[in-house]
PDB file with SEQRES, HELIX, SHEET and CRYST1 records, atoms N, CA, C and O in Angstrom:
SEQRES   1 A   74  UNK UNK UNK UNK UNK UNK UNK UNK UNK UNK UNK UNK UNK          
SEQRES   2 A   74  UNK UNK UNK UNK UNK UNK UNK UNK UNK UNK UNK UNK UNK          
SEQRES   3 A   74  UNK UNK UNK UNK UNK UNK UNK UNK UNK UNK UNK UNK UNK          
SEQRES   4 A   74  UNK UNK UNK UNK UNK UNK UNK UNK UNK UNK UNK UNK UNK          
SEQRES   5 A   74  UNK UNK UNK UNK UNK UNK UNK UNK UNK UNK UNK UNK UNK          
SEQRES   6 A   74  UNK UNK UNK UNK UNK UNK UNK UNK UNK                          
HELIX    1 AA1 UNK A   13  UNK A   23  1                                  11    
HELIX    2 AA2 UNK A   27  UNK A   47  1                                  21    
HELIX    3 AA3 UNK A   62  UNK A   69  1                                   8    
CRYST1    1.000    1.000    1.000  90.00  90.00  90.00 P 1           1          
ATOM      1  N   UNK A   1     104.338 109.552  59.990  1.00  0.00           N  
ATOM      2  CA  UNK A   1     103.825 108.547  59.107  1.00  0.00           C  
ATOM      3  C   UNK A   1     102.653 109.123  58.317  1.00  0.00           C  
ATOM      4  O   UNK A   1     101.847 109.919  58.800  1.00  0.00           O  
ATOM      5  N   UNK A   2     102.610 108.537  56.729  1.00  0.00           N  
ATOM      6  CA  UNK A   2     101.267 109.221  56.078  1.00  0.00           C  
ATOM      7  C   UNK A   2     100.816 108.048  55.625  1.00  0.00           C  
ATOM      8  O   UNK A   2     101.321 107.072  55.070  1.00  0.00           O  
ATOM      9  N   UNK A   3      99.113 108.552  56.202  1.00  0.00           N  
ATOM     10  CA  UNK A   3      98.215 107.299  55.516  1.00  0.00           C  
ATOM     11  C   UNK A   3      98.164 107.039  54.281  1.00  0.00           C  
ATOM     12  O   UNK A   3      98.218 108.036  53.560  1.00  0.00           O  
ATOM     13  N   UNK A   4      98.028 105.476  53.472  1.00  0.00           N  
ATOM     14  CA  UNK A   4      97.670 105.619  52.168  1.00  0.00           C  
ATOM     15  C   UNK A   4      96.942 104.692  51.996  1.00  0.00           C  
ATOM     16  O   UNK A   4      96.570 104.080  52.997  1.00  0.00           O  
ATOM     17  N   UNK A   5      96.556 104.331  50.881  1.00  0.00           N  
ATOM     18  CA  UNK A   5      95.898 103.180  50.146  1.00  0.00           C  
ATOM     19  C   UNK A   5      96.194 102.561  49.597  1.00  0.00           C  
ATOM     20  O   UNK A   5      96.678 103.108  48.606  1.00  0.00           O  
ATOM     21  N   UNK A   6      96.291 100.775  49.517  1.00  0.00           N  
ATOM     22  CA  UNK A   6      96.768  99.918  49.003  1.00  0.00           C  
ATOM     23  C   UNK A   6      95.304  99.150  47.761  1.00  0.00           C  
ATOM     24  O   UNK A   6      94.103  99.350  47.943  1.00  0.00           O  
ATOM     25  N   UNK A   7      95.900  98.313  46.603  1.00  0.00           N  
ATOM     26  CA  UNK A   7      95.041  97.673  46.495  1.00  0.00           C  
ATOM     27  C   UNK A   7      95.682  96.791  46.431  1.00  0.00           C  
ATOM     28  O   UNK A   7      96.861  96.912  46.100  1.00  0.00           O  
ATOM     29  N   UNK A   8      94.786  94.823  46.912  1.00  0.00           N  
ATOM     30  CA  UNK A   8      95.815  93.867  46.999  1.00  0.00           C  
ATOM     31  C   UNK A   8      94.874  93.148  47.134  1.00  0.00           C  
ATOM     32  O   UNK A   8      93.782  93.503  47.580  1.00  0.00           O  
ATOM     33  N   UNK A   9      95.307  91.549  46.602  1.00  0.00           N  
ATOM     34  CA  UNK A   9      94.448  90.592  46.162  1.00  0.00           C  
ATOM     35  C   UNK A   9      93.676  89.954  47.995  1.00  0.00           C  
ATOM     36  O   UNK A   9      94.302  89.814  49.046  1.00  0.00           O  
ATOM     37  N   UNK A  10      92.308  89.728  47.754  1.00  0.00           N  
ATOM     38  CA  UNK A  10      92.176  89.166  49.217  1.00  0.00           C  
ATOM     39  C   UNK A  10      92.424  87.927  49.788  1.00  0.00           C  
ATOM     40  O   UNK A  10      91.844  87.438  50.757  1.00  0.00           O  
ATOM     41  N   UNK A  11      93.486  87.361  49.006  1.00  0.00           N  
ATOM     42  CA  UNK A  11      94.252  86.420  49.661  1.00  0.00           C  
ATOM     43  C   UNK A  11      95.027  86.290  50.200  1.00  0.00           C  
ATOM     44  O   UNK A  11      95.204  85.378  51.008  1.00  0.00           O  
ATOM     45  N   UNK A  12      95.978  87.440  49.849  1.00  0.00           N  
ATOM     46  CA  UNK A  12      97.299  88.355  50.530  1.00  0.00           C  
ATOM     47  C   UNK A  12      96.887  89.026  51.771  1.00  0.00           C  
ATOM     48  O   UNK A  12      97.604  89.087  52.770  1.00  0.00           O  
ATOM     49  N   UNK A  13      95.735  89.515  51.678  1.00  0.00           N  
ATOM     50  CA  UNK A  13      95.383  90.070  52.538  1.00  0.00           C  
ATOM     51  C   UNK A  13      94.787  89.144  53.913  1.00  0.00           C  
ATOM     52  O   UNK A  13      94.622  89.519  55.074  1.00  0.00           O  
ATOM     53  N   UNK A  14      94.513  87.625  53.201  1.00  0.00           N  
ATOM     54  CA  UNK A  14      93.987  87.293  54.401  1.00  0.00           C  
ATOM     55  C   UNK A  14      95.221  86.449  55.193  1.00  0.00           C  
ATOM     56  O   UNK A  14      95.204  86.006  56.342  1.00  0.00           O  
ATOM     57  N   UNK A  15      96.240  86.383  54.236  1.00  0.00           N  
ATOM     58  CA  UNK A  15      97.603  85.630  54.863  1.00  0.00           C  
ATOM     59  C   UNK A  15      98.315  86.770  55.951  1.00  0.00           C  
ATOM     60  O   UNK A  15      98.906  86.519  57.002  1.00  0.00           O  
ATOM     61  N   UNK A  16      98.060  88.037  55.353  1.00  0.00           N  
ATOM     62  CA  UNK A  16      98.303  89.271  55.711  1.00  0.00           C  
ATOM     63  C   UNK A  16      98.303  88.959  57.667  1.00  0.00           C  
ATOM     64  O   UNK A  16      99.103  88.738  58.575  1.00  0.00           O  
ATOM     65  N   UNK A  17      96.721  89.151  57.426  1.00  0.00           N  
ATOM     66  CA  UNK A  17      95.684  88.977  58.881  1.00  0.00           C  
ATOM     67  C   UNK A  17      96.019  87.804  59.746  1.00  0.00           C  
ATOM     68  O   UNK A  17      95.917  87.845  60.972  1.00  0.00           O  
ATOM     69  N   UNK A  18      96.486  86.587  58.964  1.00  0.00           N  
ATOM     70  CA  UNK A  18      97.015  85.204  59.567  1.00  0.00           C  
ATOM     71  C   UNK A  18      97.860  85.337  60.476  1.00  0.00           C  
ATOM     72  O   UNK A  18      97.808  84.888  61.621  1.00  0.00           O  
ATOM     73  N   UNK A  19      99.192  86.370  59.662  1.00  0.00           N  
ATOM     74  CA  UNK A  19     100.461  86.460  60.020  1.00  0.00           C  
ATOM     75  C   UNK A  19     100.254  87.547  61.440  1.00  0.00           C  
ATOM     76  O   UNK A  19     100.852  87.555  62.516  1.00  0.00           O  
ATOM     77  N   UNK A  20      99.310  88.292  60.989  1.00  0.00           N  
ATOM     78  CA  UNK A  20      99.176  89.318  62.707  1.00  0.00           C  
ATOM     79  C   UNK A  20      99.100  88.697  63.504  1.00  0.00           C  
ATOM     80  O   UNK A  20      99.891  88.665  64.447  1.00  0.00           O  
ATOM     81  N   UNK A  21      98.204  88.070  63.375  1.00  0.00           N  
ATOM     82  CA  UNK A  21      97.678  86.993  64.402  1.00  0.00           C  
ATOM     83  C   UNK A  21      98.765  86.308  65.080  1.00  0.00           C  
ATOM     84  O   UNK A  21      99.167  86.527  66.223  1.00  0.00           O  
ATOM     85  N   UNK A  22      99.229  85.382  64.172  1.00  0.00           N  
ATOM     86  CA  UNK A  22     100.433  84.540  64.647  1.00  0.00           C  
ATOM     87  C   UNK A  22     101.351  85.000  65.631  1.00  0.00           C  
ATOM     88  O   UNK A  22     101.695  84.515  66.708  1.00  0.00           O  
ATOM     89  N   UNK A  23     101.792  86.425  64.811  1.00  0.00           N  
ATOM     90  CA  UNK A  23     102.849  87.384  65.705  1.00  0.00           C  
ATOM     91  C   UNK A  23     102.376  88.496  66.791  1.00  0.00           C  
ATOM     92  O   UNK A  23     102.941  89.286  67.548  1.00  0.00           O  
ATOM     93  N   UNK A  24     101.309  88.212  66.534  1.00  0.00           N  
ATOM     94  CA  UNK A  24     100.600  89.181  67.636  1.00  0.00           C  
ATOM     95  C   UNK A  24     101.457  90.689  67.175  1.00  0.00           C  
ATOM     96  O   UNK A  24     102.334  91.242  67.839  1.00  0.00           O  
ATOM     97  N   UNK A  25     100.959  91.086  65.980  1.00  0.00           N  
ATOM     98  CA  UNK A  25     101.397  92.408  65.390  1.00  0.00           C  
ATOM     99  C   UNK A  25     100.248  92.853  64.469  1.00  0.00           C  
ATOM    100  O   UNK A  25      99.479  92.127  63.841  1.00  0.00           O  
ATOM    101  N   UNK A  26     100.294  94.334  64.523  1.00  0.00           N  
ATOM    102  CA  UNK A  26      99.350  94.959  63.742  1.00  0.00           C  
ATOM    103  C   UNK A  26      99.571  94.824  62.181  1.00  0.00           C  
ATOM    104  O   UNK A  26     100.552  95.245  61.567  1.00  0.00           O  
ATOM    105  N   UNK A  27      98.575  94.216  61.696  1.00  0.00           N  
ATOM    106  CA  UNK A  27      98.602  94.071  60.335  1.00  0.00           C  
ATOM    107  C   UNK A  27      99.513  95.405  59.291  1.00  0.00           C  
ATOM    108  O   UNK A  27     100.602  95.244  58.740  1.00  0.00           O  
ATOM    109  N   UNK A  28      98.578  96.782  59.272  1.00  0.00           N  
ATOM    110  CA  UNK A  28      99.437  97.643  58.897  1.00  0.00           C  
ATOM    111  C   UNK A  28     101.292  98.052  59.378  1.00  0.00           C  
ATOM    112  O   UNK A  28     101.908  98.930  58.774  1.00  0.00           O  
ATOM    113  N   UNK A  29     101.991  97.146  60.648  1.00  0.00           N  
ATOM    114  CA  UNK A  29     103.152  97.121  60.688  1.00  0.00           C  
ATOM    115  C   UNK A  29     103.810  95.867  59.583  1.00  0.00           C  
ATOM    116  O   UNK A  29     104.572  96.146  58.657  1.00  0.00           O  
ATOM    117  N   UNK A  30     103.294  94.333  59.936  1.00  0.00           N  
ATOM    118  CA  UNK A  30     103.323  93.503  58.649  1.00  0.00           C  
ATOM    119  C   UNK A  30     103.350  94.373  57.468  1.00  0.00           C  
ATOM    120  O   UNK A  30     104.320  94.063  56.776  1.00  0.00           O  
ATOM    121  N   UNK A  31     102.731  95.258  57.002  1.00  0.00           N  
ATOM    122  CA  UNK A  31     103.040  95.640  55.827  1.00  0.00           C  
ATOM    123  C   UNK A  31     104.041  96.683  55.598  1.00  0.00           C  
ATOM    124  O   UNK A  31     104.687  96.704  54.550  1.00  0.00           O  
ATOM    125  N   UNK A  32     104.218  97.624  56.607  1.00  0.00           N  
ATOM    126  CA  UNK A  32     105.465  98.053  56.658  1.00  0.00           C  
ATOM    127  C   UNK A  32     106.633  97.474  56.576  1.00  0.00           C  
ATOM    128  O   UNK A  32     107.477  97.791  55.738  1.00  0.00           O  
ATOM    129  N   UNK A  33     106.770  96.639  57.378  1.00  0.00           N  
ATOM    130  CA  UNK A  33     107.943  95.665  57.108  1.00  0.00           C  
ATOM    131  C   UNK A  33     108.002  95.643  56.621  1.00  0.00           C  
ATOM    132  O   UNK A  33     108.969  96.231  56.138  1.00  0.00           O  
ATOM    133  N   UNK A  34     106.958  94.818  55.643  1.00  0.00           N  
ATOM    134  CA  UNK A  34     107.362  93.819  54.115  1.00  0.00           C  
ATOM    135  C   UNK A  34     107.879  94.984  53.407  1.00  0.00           C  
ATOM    136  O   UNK A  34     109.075  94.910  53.126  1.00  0.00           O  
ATOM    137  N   UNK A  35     106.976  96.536  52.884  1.00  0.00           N  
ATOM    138  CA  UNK A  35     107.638  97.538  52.100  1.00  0.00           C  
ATOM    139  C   UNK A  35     109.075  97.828  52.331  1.00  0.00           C  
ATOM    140  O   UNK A  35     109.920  97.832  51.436  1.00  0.00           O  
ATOM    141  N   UNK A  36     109.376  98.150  53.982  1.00  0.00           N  
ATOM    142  CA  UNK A  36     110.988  98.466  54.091  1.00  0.00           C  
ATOM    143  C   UNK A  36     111.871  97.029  53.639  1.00  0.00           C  
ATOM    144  O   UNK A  36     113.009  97.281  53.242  1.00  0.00           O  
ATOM    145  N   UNK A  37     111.624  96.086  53.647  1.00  0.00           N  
ATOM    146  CA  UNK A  37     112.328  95.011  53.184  1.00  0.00           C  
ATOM    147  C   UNK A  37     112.261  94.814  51.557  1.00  0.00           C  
ATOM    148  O   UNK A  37     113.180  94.175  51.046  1.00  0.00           O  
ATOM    149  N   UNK A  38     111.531  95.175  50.968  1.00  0.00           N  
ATOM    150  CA  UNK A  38     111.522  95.251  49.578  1.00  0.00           C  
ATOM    151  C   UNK A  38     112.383  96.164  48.992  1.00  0.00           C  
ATOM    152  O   UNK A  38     113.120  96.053  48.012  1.00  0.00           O  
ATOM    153  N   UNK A  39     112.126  97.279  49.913  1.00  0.00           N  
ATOM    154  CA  UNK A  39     113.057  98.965  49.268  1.00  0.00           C  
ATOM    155  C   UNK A  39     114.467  98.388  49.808  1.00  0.00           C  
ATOM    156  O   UNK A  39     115.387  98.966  49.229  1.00  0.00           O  
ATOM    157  N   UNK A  40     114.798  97.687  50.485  1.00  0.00           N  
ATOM    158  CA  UNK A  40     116.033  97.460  51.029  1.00  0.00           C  
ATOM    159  C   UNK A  40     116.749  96.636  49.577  1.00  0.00           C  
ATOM    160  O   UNK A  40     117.766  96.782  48.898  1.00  0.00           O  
ATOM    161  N   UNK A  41     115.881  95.966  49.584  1.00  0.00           N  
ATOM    162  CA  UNK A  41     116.489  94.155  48.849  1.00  0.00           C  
ATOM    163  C   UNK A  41     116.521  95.009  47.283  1.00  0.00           C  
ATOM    164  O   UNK A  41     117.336  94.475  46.532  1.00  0.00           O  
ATOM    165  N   UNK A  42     115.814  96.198  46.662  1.00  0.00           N  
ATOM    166  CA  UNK A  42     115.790  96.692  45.665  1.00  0.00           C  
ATOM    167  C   UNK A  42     117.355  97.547  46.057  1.00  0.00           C  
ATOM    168  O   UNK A  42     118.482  97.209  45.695  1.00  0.00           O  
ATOM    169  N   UNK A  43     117.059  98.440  46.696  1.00  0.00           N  
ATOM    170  CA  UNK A  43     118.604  99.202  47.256  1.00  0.00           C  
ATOM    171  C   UNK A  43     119.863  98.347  46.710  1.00  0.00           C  
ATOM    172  O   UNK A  43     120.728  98.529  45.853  1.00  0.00           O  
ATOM    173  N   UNK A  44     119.598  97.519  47.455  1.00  0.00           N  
ATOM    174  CA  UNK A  44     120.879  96.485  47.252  1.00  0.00           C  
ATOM    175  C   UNK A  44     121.696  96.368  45.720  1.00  0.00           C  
ATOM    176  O   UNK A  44     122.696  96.796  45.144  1.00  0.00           O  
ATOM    177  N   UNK A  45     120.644  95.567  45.532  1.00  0.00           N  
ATOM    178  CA  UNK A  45     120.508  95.258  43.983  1.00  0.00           C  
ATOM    179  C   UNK A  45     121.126  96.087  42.981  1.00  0.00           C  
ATOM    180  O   UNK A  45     121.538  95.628  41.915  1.00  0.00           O  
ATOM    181  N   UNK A  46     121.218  97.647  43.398  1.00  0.00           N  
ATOM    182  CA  UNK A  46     121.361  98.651  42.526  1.00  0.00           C  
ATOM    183  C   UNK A  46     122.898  99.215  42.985  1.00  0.00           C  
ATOM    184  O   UNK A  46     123.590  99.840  42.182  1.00  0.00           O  
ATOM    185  N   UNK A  47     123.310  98.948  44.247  1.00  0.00           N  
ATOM    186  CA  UNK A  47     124.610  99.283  44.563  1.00  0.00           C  
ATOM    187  C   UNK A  47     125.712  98.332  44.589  1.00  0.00           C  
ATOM    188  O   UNK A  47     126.842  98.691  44.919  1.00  0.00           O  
ATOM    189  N   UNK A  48     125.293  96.522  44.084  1.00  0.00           N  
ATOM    190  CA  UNK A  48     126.134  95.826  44.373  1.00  0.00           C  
ATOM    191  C   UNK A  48     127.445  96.267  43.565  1.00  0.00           C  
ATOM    192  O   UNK A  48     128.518  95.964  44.086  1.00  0.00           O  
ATOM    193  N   UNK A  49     127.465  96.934  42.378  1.00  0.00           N  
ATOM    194  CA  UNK A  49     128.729  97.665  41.442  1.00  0.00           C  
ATOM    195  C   UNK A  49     129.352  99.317  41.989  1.00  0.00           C  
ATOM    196  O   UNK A  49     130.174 100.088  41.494  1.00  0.00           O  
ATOM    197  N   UNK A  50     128.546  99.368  43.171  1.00  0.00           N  
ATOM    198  CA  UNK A  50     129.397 100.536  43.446  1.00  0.00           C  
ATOM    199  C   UNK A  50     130.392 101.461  43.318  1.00  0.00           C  
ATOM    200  O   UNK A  50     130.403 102.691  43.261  1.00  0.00           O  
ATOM    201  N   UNK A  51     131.511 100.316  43.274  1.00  0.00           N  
ATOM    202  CA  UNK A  51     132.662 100.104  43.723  1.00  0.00           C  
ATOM    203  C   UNK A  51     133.425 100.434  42.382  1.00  0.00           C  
ATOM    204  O   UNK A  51     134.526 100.978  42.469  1.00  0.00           O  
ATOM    205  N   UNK A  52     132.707 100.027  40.708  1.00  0.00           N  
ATOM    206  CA  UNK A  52     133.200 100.186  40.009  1.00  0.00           C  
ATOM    207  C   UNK A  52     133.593 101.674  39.683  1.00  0.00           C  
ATOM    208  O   UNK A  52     133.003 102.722  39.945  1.00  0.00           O  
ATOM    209  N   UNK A  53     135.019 101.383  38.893  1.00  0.00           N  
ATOM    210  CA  UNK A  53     135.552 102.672  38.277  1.00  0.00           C  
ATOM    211  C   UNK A  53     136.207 103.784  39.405  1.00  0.00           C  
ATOM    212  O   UNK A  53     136.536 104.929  39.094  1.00  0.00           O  
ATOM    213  N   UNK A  54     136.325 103.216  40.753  1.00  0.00           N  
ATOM    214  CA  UNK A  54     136.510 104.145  41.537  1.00  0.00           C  
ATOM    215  C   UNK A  54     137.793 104.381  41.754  1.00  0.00           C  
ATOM    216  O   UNK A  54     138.199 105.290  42.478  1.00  0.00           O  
ATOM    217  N   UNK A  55     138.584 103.493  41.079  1.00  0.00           N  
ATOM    218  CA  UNK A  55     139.726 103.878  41.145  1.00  0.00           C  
ATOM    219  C   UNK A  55     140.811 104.382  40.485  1.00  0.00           C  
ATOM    220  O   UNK A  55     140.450 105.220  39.659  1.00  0.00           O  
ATOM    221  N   UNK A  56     142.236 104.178  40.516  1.00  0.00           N  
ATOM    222  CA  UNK A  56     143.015 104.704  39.762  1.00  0.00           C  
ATOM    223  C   UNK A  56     144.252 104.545  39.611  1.00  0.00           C  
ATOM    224  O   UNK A  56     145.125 104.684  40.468  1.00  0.00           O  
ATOM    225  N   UNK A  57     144.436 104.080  37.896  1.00  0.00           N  
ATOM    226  CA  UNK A  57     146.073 103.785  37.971  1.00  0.00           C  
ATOM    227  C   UNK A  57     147.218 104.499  37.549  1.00  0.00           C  
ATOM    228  O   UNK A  57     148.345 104.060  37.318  1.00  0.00           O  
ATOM    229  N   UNK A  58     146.552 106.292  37.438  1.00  0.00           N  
ATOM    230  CA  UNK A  58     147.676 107.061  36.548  1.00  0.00           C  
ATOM    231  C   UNK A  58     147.573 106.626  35.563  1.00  0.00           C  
ATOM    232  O   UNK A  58     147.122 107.551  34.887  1.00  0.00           O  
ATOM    233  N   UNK A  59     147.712 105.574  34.788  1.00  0.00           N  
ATOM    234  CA  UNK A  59     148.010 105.587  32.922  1.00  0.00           C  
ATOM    235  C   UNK A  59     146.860 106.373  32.264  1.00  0.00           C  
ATOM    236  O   UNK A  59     145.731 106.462  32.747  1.00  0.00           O  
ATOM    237  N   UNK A  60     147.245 106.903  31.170  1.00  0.00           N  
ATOM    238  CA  UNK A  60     146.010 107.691  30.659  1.00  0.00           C  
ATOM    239  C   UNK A  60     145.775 106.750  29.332  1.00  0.00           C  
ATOM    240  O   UNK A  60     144.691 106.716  28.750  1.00  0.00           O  
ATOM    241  N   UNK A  61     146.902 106.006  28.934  1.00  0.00           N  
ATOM    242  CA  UNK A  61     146.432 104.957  27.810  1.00  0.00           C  
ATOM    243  C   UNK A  61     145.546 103.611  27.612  1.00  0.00           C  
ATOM    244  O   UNK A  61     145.625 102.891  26.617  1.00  0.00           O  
ATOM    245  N   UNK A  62     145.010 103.473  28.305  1.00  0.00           N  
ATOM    246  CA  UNK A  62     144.517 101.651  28.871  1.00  0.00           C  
ATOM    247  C   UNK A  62     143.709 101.918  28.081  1.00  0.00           C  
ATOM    248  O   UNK A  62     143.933 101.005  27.285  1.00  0.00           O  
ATOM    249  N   UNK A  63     142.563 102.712  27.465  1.00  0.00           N  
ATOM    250  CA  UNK A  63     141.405 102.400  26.585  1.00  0.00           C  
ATOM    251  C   UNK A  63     141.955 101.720  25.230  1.00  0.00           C  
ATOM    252  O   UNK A  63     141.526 100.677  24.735  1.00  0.00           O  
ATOM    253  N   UNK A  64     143.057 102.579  24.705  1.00  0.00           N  
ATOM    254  CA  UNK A  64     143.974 102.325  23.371  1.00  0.00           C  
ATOM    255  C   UNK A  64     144.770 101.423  23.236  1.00  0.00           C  
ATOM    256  O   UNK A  64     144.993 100.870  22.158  1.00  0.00           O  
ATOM    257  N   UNK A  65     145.576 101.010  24.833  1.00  0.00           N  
ATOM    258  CA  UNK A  65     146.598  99.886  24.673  1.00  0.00           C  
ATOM    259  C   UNK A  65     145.565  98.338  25.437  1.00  0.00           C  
ATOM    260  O   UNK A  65     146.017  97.194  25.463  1.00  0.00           O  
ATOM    261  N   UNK A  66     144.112  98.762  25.997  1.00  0.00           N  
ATOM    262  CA  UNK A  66     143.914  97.185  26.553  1.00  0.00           C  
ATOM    263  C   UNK A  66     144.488  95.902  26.017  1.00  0.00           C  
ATOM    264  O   UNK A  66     145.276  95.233  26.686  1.00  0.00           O  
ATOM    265  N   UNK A  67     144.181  95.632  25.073  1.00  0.00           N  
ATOM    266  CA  UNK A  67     144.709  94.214  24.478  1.00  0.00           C  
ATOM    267  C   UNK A  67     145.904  93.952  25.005  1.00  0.00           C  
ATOM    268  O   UNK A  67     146.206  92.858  25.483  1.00  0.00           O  
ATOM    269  N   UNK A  68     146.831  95.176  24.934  1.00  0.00           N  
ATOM    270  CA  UNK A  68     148.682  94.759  25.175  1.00  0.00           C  
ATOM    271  C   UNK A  68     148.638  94.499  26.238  1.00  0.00           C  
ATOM    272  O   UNK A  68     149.176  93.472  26.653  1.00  0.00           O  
ATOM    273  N   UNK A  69     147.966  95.364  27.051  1.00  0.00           N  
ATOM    274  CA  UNK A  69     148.053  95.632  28.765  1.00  0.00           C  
ATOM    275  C   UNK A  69     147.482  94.142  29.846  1.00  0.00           C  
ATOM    276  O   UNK A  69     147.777  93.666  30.942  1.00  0.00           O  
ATOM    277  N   UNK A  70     146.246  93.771  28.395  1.00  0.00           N  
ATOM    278  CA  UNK A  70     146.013  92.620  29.041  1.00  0.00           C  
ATOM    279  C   UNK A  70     146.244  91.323  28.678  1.00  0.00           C  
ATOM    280  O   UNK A  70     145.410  90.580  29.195  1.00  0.00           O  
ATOM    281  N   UNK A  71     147.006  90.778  28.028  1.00  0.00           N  
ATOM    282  CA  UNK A  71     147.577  89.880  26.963  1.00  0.00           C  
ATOM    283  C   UNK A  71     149.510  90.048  27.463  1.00  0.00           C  
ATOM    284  O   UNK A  71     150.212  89.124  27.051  1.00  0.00           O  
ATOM    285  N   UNK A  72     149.996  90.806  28.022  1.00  0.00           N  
ATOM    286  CA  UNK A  72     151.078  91.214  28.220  1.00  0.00           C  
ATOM    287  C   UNK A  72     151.647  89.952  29.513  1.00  0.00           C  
ATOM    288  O   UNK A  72     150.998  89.479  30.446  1.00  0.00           O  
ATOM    289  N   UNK A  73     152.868  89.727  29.159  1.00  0.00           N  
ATOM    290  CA  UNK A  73     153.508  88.895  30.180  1.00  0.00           C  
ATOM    291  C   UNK A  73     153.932  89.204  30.876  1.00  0.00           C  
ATOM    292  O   UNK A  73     154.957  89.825  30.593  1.00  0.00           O  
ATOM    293  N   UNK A  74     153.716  89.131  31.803  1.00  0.00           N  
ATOM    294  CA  UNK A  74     154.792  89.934  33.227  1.00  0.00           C  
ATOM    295  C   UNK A  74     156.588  88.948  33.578  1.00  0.00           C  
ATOM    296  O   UNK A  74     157.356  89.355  34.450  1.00  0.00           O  
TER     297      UNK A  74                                                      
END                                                                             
């Protein structure tokens, strides 16, 4: 772990101190948390499209024929 420095309003900070209390946890873990839960919920956010483009249908025409391809009656 590396030490750092935060700056943060002292109201946050004293809800911060509330919440130790409450949970009987060290303030600097409260804030760990909260950071790994932020980087998580950001993570997320950025992979929910993953998935796009990953696949494949052989045709090499679909950019040129979309309209037909998708307008087309089966």
């Amino acid at each position: 772990m590396v030490r750092t420095t935060i700056f943060a309003e002292p109201d946050l900070l004293e809800e911060i101190k509330q919440i130790s209390r409450e949970k009987h946890k060290a303030a600097s873990l409260i804030i760990r948390e909260a950071m790994r839960d932020y980087v998580l919920r950001e993570r997320k956010k950025k992979s929910i499209f993953s998935f796009a483009g990953t696949g494949s249908s052989g045709r090499k025409n679909i950019a040129a024929q979309h309209e037909d391809l998708l307008w087309k009656k089966a």
